[in-house]
C-alpha positions in Angstrom: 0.0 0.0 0.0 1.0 3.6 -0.8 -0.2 5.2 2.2 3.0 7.0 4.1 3.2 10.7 3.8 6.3 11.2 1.9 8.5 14.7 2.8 7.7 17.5 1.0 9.0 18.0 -2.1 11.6 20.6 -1.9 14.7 22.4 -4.1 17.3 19.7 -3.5 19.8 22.7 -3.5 18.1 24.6 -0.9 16.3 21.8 1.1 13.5 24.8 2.1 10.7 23.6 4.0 7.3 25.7 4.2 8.3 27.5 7.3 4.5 27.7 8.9 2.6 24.8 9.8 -1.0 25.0 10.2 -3.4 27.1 8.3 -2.9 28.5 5.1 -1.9 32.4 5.7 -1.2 35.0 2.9 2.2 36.7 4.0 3.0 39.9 1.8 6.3 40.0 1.2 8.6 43.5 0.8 10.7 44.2 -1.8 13.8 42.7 -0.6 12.5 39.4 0.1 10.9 39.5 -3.1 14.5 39.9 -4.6 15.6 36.4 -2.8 13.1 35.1 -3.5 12.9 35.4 -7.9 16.6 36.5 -8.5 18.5 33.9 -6.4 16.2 30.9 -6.3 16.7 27.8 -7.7 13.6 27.4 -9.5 13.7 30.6 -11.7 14.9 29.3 -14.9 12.1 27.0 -14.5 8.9 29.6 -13.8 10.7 33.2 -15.0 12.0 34.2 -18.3 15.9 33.6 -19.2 18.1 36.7 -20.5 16.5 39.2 -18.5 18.3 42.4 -17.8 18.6 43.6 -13.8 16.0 46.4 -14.4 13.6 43.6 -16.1 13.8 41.5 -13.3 13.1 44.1 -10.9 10.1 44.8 -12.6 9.3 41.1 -12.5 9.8 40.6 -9.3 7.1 43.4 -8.5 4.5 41.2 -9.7 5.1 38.5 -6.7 2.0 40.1 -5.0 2.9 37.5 -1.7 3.7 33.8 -0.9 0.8 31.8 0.6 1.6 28.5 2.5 -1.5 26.1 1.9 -1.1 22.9 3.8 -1.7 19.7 2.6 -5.0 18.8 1.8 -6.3 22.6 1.5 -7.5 24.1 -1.4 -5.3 26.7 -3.3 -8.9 27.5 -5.3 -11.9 26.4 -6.3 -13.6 25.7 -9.3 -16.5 28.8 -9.6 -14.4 31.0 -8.1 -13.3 34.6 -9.4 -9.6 34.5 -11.6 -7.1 36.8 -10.0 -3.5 35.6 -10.3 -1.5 33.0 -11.7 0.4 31.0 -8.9 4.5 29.9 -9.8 4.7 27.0 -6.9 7.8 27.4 -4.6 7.3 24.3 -2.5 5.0 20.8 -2.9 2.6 19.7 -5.0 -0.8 19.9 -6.4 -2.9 17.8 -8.2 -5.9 19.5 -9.9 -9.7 18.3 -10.3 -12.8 18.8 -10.9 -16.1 16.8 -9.5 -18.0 14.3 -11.8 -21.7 13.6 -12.2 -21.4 10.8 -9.6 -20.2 13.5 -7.2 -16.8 11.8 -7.1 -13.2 14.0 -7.8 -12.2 13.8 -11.7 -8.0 14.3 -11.4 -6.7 16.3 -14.5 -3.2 17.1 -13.4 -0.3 16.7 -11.1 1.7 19.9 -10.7 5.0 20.6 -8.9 7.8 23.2 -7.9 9.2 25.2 -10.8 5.5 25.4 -12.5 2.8 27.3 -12.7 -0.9 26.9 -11.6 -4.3 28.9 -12.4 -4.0 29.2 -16.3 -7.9 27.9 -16.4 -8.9 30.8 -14.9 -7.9 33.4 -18.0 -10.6 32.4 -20.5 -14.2 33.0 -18.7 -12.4 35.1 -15.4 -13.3 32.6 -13.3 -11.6 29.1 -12.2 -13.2 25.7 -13.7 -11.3 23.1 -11.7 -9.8 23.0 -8.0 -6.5 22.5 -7.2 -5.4 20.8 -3.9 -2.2 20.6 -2.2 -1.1 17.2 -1.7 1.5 18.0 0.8 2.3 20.9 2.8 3.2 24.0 -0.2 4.0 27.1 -0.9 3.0 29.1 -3.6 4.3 32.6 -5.0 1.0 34.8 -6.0 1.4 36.9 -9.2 -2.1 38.7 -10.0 -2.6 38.7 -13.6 -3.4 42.1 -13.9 -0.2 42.9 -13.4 1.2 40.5 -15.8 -0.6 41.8 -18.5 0.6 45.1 -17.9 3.9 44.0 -17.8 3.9 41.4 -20.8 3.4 45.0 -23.2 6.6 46.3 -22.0 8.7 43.6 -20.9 8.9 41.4 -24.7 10.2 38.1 -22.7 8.0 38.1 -20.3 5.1 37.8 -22.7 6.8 35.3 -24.8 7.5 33.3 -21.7 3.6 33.4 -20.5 2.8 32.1 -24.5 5.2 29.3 -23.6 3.5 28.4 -20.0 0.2 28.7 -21.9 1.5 26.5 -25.2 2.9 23.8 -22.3 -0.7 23.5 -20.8 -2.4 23.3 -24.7 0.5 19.7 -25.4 0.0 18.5 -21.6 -3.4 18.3 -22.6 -3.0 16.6 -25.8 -1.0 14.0 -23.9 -3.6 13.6 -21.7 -5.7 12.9 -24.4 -3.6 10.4 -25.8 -3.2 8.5 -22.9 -7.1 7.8 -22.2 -7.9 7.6 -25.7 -5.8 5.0 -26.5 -3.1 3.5 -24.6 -3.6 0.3 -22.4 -3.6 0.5 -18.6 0.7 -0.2 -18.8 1.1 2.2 -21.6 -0.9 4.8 -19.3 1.6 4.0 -16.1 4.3 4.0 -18.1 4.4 7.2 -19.3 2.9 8.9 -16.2 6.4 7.4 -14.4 8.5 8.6 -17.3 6.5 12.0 -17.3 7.3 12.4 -13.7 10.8 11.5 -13.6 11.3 14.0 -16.3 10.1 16.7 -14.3 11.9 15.9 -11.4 15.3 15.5 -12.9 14.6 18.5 -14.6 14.4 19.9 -10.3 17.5 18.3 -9.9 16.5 14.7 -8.5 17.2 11.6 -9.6 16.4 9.9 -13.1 15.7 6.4 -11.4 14.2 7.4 -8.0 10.7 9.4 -6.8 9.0 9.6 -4.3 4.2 9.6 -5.5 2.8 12.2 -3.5 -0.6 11.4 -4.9 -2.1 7.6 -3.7 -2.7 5.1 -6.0 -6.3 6.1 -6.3 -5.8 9.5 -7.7 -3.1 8.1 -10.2 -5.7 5.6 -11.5 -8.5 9.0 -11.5 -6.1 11.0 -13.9 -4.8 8.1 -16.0 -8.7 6.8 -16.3 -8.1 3.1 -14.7 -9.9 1.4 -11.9 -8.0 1.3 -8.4 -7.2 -2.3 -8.9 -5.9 -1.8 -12.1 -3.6 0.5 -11.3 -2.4 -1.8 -8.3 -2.4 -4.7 -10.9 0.0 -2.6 -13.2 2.7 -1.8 -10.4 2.8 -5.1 -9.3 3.2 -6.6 -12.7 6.3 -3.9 -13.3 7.7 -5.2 -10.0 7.2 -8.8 -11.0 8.6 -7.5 -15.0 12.0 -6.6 -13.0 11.2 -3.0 -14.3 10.8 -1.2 -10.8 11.0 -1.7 -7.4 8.1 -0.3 -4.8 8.1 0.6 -0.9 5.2 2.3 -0.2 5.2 5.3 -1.9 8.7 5.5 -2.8 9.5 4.2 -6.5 12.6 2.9 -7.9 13.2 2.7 -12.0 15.4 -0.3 -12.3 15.2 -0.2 -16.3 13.9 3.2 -18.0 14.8 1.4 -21.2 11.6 -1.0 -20.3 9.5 1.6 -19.6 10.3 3.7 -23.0 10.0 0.3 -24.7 6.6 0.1 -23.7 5.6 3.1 -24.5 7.3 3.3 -27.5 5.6 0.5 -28.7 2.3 1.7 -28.5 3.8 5.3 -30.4 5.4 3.1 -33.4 2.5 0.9 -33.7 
């Protein structure tokens, strides 16, 4: 069973934790620690534009409204409610969903440190899904207002928001290639090699990670039954193709999960 809580996820260069534990709080920030926290952190050429000048990232780094802390299980927002800001996560992870006719909680992402959240909001001004921290997180508020504003004046910045945007539009299509038409190992296949991706990308390992979402939310985004999804794992164990305590996953052959895959994309 996948049922310890794993450590946050944090910059492995840094090791920062969320620094308050309980209730998610709203802490404005002044300009300073503004400064520390866009120019020198270790996510920036992950979530802010590359070849800035030092005026341009000052005027970036107005934006950052605040940082909120959300603890695990919270809600960042809320699908109905009113689109202010985009949110560049500093901390944790999210997953993002919205609720089904049966009432039950439809998963259509997993998002990390290093990206950004709340690009459902832009089109109709108002959020259509929720997103959920599934560990303790903190997030970096930039109202969108502002962004605009900046975007005309600052020609990276704008490019950079076209590329967040364009990211979301292929995620999607992936998504849609995964339900549409790959088999249950296919699916779990490329969700592992999706997320190692990311995470090396963070500086972690290629081979090792560490689910923070359970084995039921895996199986909501990827569209497969519970069982299933337990089925799959224990079949990659069994295959020799990764090894599984609890929640913490290790890639024995990367090869074998490409194969499969790629199988399914040459066929």
């Amino acid at each position: 069973m996948l049922d310890q809580q794993p450590a946050p996820l944090l910059c492995p260069e840094t090791k920062t934790q969320p620094a308050v534990k309980g209730a998610s709080k709203v802490a404005p920030l002044i300009a300073q620690t503004i400064k520390v926290a866009c120019s020198n952190c270790n996510l920036r050429e992950l979530c802010m534009p590359m070849g800035l000048t030092s005026a341009e990232m000052d005027r970036i780094e107005d934006v950052v409204a605040s940082r909120r802390k959300i603890k695990r299980g919270t809600t960042l927002f809320r699908n109905g409610e009113k689109f202010t800001s985009l949110y560049a996560i500093r901390t944790g992870f999210f997953k993002t969903c919205v609720a089904s006719e049966d009432g039950r909680d439809q998963v259509t992402g997993f998002q990390m440190a290093g990206e950004v959240i709340g690009l459902d909001g832009i089109v109709n001004d108002h959020h259509t899904c929720d997103a959920v921290a599934l560990e303790d997180a903190e997030v970096c508020v930039m109202p969108f207002d502002r962004i605009e504003e900046l975007s005309r004046e600052v020609n990276a910045l704008q490019r950079h928001v076209h590329k967040i945007m364009s990211r979301e539009i292929v995620r999607e299509n992936g998504v849609m290639l995964l339900l549409g038409s790959m088999r249950a190992e296919e699916r779990l296949a490329a969700f592992l090699l999706n997320l190692v991706q990311r995470l090396h990308a963070r500086g972690f390992s290629q081979h090792e990670l560490v689910l923070r979402m359970t084995r039921e939310e895996i199986g909501s985004y990827l569209g497969l039954k519970l069982e299933t999804v337990s089925r799959t794992f224990s079949k990659f164990v069994d295959d020799g193709i990764i090894e599984v305590k609890q929640r913490h996953v290790r890639i024995l052959s990367t090869d074998a999960l490409r194969e499969i895959v790629n199988t399914k994309m040459g066929g």
